[in-house]
C-alpha positions, -999 to 999 in steps of 0.1 A, spaced: 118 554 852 154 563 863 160 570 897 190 593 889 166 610 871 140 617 888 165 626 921 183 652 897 146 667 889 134 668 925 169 687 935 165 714 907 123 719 910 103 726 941 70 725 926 43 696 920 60 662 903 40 636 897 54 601 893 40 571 870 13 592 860 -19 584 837 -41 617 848 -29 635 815 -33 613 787 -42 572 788 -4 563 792 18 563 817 42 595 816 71 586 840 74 622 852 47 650 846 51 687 860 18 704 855 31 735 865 53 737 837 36 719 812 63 698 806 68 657 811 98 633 810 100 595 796 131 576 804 138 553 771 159 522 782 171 510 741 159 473 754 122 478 763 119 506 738 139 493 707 111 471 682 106 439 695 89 456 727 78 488 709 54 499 678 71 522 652 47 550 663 49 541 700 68 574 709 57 598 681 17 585 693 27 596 732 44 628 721 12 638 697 -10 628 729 9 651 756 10 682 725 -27 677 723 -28 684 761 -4 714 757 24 693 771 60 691 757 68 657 761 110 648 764 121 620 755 154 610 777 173 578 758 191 557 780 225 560 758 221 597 764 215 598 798 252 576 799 273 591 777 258 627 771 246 632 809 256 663 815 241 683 779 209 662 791 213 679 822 215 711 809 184 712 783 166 696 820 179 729 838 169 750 808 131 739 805 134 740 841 142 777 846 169 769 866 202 782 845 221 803 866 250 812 841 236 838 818 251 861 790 239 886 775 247 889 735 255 920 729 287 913 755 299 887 732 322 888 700 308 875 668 334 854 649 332 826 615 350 796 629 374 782 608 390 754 628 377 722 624 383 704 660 372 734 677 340 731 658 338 694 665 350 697 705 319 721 706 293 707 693 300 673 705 305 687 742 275 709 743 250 694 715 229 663 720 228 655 685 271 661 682 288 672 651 278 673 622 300 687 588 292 722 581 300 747 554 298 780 580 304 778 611 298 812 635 305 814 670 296 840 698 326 845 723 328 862 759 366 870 772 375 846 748 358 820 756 334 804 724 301 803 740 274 796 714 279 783 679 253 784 647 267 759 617 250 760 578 255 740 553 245 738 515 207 723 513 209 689 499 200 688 464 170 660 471 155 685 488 144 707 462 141 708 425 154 743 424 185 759 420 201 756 459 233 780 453 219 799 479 197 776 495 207 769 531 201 745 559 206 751 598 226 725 608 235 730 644 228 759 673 238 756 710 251 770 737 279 759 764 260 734 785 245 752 817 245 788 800 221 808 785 232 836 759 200 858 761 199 873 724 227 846 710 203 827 683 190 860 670 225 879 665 241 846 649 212 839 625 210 878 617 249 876 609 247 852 587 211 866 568 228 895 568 265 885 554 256 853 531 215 870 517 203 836 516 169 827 495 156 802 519 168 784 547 153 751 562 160 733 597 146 705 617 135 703 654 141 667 667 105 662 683 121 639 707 135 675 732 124 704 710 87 720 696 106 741 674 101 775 696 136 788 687 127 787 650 97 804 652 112 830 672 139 836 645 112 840 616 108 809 600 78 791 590 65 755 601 63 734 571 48 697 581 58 669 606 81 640 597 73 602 600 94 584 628 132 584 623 149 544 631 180 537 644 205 505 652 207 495 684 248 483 688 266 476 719 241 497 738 240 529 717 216 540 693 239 543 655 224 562 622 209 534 596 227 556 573 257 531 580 233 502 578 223 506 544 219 473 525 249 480 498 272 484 526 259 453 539 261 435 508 300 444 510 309 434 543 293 399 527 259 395 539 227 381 516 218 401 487 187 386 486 177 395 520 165 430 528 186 456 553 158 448 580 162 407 576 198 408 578 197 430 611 172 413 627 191 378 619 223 393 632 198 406 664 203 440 659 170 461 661 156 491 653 145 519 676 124 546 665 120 580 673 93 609 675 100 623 642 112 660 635 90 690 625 106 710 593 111 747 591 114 767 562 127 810 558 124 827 532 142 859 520 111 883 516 138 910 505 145 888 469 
């Protein structure tokens, strides 16, 4: 467990935390609020990454705490140093402890044209950062953008159909420590509204998220995904979409030897995740 972690929870909850615990479910959870139904691990990339962990070692102890009606978030240590303070704020926000709050209807609605502002956004205030969008719409109050919802086109290996109006959610959040009370509803009903799409499809990252906001905006739960893996390279956790073998092949390495052999040779290991659960909406209007 992180101390800094733990000190920044007790400062920000007055209720019950328990410590180490193994009362809810046969592992240790490093911090458990029964109150709140909510628990925290602390992921150091060393003791969690593959030689220490299973592939299903985190999706197994967030199925566990579920089971128990408890949200299990996962904190990973290159977060917690690089991305402290969005970590902070989803903490304050499952906490209940957000002070700065805006209501929607005070704000502007806006499409977002410029790409750095788009960018600075979501990589100051989303854990995940940017990520390329096709529509990008923004909430503003006194001028200020506040909350931002990004589409893009859904990728064609996703369906067999016809995607020209086929849609995926790519991104929503809010300035860290704020709440926009209404903001996800009036920027997804913008865009329903302005672009008719057929469907739409997002992803909650199981690691922070149960996927409330989705179900709250209409759309339907469609199944769980197996555990995501990434690289683990100078103490930050990088997409194996930049890993792939042909792009290992060209930078020299064995074509004979899989992706996973030539990472492991060059000590470079995997660390999974918790998986994602999919989403699907559906234009009941078409």
């Amino acid at each position: 467990m992180n101390i800094e972690l733990f000190q920044f929870i007790e400062s920000n909850y007055n209720s019950e935390i328990l410590i180490k615990d193994k009362s809810l479910i046969d592992k240790e959870l490093d911090i458990y609020l029964p109150q709140l139904n909510i628990a925290f691990e602390f992921n150091g990339l060393w003791w969690h990454n593959e030689l220490n962990k299973t592939e299903n070692f985190h999706l197994e102890k967030t199925e566990l705490c579920h089971n128990k009606n408890v949200q299990l978030f996962h904190i990973w240590e290159d977060d917690w140093l690089y991305k402290k303070e969005i970590v902070k704020s989803m903490i304050l926000n499952r906490l209940g402890k957000i002070q700065n709050k805006i209501y929607a209807r005070k704000c502007e609605i806006k499409q977002i044209k410029n790409p750095k502002l788009i960018r600075d956004f979501l990589n100051n205030n989303h854990i995940q950062g940017y990520t390329t969008s096709k529509i990008n719409i923004g909430l503003y109050y006194n001028n200020d953008l506040v909350s931002l919802m990004t589409f893009g086109k859904k990728r064609i290996v996703m369906s067999h159909k016809n995607v020209n109006n086929e849609w995926e959610l790519n991104r929503f959040c809010n300035k860290v420590n704020t709440n926009i009370i209404g903001g996800a509803s009036k920027l997804f009903k913008y865009f329903i509204e302005n672009y008719n799409p057929i469907e739409i499809i997002t992803y909650a990252n199981r690691s922070y998220s149960i996927g409330k906001l989705y179900y709250k905006l209409g759309f339907e739960y469609i199944h769980k995904t197996k555990p995501n893996y990434y690289y683990v390279v100078d103490k930050i956790r990088k997409h194996r979409f930049s890993f792939r073998k042909n792009f290992l092949i060209r930078k020299g390495f064995d074509p004979k030897k899989t992706e996973h052999e030539i990472m492991l040779e060059r000590k470079i290991y995997r660390i999974y995740d918790s998986g994602q659960l999919k989403f699907i909406w559906k234009n009941k209007n078409l």
